[in-house]
C-alpha positions as semicolon CSV with decimal commas, in nm:
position;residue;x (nm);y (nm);z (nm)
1;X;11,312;8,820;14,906
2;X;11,194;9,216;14,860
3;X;11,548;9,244;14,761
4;X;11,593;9,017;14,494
5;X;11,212;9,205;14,361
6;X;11,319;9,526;14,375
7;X;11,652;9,415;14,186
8;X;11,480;9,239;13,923
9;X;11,180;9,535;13,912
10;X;11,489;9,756;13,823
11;X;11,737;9,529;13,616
12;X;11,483;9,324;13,384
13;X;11,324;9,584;13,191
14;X;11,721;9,719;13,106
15;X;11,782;9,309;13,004
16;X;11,422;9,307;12,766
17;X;11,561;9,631;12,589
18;X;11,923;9,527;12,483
19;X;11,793;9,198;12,366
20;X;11,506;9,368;12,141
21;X;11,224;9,218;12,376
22;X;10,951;9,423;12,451
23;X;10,930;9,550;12,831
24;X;10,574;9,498;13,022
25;X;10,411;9,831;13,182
26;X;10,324;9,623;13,454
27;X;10,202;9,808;13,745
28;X;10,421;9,772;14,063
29;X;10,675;9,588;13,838
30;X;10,719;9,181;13,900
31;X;10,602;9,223;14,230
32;X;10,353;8,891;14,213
33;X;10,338;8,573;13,948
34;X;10,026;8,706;13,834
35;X;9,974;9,080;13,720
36;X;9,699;9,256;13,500
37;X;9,777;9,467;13,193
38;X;9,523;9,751;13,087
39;X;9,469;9,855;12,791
40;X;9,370;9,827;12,358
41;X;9,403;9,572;12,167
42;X;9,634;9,628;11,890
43;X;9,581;9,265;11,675
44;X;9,565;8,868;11,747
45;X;9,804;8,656;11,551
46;X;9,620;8,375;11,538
47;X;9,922;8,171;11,384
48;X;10,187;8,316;11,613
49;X;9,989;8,280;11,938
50;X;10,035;8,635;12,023
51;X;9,784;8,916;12,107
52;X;9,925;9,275;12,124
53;X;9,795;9,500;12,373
54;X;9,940;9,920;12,400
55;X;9,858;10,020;12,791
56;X;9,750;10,337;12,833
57;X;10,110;10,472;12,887
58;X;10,183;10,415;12,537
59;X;10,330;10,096;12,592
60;X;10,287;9,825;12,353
61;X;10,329;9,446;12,476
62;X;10,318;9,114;12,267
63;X;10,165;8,836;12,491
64;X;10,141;8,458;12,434
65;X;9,852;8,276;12,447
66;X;9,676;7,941;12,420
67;X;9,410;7,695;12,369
68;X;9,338;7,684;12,746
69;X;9,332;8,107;12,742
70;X;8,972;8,264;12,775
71;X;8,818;8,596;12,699
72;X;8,533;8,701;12,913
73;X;8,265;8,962;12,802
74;X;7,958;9,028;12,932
75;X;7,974;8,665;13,168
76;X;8,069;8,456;12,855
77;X;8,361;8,295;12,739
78;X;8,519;8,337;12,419
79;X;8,833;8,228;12,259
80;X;9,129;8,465;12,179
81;X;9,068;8,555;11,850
82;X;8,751;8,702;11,910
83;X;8,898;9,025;12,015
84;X;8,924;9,296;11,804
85;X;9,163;9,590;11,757
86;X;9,008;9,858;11,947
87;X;8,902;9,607;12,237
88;X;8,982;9,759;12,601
89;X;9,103;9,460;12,803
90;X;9,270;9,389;13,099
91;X;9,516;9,060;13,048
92;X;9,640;8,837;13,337
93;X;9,985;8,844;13,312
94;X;10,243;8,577;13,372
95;X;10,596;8,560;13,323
96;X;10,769;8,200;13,172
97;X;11,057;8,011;13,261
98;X;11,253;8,155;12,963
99;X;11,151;8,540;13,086
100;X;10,860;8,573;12,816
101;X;10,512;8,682;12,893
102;X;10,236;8,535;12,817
103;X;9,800;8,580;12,912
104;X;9,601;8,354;13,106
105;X;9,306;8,548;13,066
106;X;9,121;8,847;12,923
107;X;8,824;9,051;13,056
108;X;8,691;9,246;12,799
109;X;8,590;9,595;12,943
110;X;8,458;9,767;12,639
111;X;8,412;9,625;12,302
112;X;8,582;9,872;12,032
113;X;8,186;9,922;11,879
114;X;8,122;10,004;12,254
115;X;8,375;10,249;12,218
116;X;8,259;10,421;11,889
117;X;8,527;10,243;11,691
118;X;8,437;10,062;11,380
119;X;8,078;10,044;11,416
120;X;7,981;10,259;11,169
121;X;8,219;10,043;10,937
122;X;7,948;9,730;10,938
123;X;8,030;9,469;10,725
124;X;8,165;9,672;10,509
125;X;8,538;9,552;10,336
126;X;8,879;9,763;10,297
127;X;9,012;9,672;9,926
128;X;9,385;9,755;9,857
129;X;9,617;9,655;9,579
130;X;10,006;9,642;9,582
131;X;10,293;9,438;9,464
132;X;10,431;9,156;9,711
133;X;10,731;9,216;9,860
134;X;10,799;8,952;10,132
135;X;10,626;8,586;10,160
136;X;10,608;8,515;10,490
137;X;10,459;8,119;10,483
138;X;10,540;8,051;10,861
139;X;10,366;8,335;11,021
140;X;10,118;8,349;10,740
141;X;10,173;8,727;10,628
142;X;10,301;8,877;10,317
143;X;10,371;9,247;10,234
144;X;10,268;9,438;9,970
145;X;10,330;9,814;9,818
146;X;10,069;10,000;9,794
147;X;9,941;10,274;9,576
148;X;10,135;10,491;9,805
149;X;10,439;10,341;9,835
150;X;10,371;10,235;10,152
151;X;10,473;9,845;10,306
152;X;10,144;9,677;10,404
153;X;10,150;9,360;10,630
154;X;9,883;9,142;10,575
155;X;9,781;8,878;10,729
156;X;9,587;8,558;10,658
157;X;9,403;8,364;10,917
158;X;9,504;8,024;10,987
159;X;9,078;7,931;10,925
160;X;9,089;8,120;10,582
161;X;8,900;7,927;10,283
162;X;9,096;7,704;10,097
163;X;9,083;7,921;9,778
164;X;9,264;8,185;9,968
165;X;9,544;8,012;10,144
166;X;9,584;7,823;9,783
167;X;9,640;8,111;9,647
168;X;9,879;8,263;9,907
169;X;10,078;7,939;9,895
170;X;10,166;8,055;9,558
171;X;10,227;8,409;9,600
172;X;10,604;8,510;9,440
173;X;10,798;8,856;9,507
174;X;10,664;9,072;9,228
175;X;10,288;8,976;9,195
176;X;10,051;9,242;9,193
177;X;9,748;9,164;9,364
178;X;9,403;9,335;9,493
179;X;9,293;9,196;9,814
180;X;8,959;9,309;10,039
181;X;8,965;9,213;10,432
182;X;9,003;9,495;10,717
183;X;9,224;9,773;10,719
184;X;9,388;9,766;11,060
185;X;9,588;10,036;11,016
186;X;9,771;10,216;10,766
187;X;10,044;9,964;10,732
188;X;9,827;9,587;10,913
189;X;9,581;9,446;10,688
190;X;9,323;9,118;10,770
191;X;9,280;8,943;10,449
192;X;8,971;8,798;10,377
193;X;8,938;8,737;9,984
194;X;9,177;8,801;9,699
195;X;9,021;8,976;9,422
């Protein structure tokens, strides 16, 4: 039994990288069905059921998640996509049948406005403009190029107002439009309103 561990500790990561998948930083590899990953959130997709998490090593890891998933903070339950990028976390990890990963639960350990990051922001809204370049309906994203040539993903939660998801039904390549939502980083956006 150690054996077949240790081989698949060793072998599996080499497997996730020539198929594209992204390799865990799990620590002491696949050792148990259950393992905790450490570290910041990076975003939620609500629509794709995935939360991205980058350990501390640098590592970033797309889990899976569901309805039954929890995140606990401060002795209180909330669901996924409460988190917020800048959220230190540590996931329970579990690998599926078909060699995925995905989270049974989170414990928040410090809120990103715990951490100094975005609190200063409020409710204050990011505005950019750009032309679209890719409609992404199933995943609910498009991108855009912004002022600075740069290719913006944004993304448009599956709870948006009807206005808004009206409108990004009928988004073509080509439009120009000014958004507001959160700036996730230079090239993630969270739509909230188009402008």
């Amino acid at each position: 039994m150690k054996l077949t561990k240790l081989l698949m500790a060793l072998v599996l990561p080499g497997l996730l990288a020539l198929t594209g998948c992204p390799a865990l930083d799990i620590p002491g590899g696949l050792g148990g069905v259950n393992t905790d990953v450490v570290g910041e959130v990076q975003f939620v997709d609500s629509r794709g059921r995935t939360i991205e998490i980058r350990t501390d090593s640098g590592q970033k890891s797309a889990l899976r998640y569901d309805n039954n998933t929890q995140v606990a903070y401060r002795q209180r339950n909330y669901p996924v996509t409460s988190l917020e990028r800048g959220d230190y976390v540590a996931a329970r990890v579990q690998q599926e049948r078909d060699g995925s990963y995905s989270t049974t639960g989170i414990t928040v350990r410090e809120t990103a406005q715990d951490r100094g990051m975005g609190a200063s922001k409020g409710n204050q809204m990011d505005r950019t403009e750009g032309r679209v370049e890719n409609v992404d309906t199933r995943r609910g994203t498009f991108e855009i190029r912004d002022q600075r040539n740069r290719i913006v993903v944004v993304s448009v939660a599956s709870n948006a107002l009807r206005t808004v998801t009206d409108r990004f039904n009928r988004l073509r390549n080509g439009d120009f439009v000014r958004i507001e939502g959160r700036g996730i980083s230079p090239d993630r956006f969270d739509l909230e309103n188009f402008l």
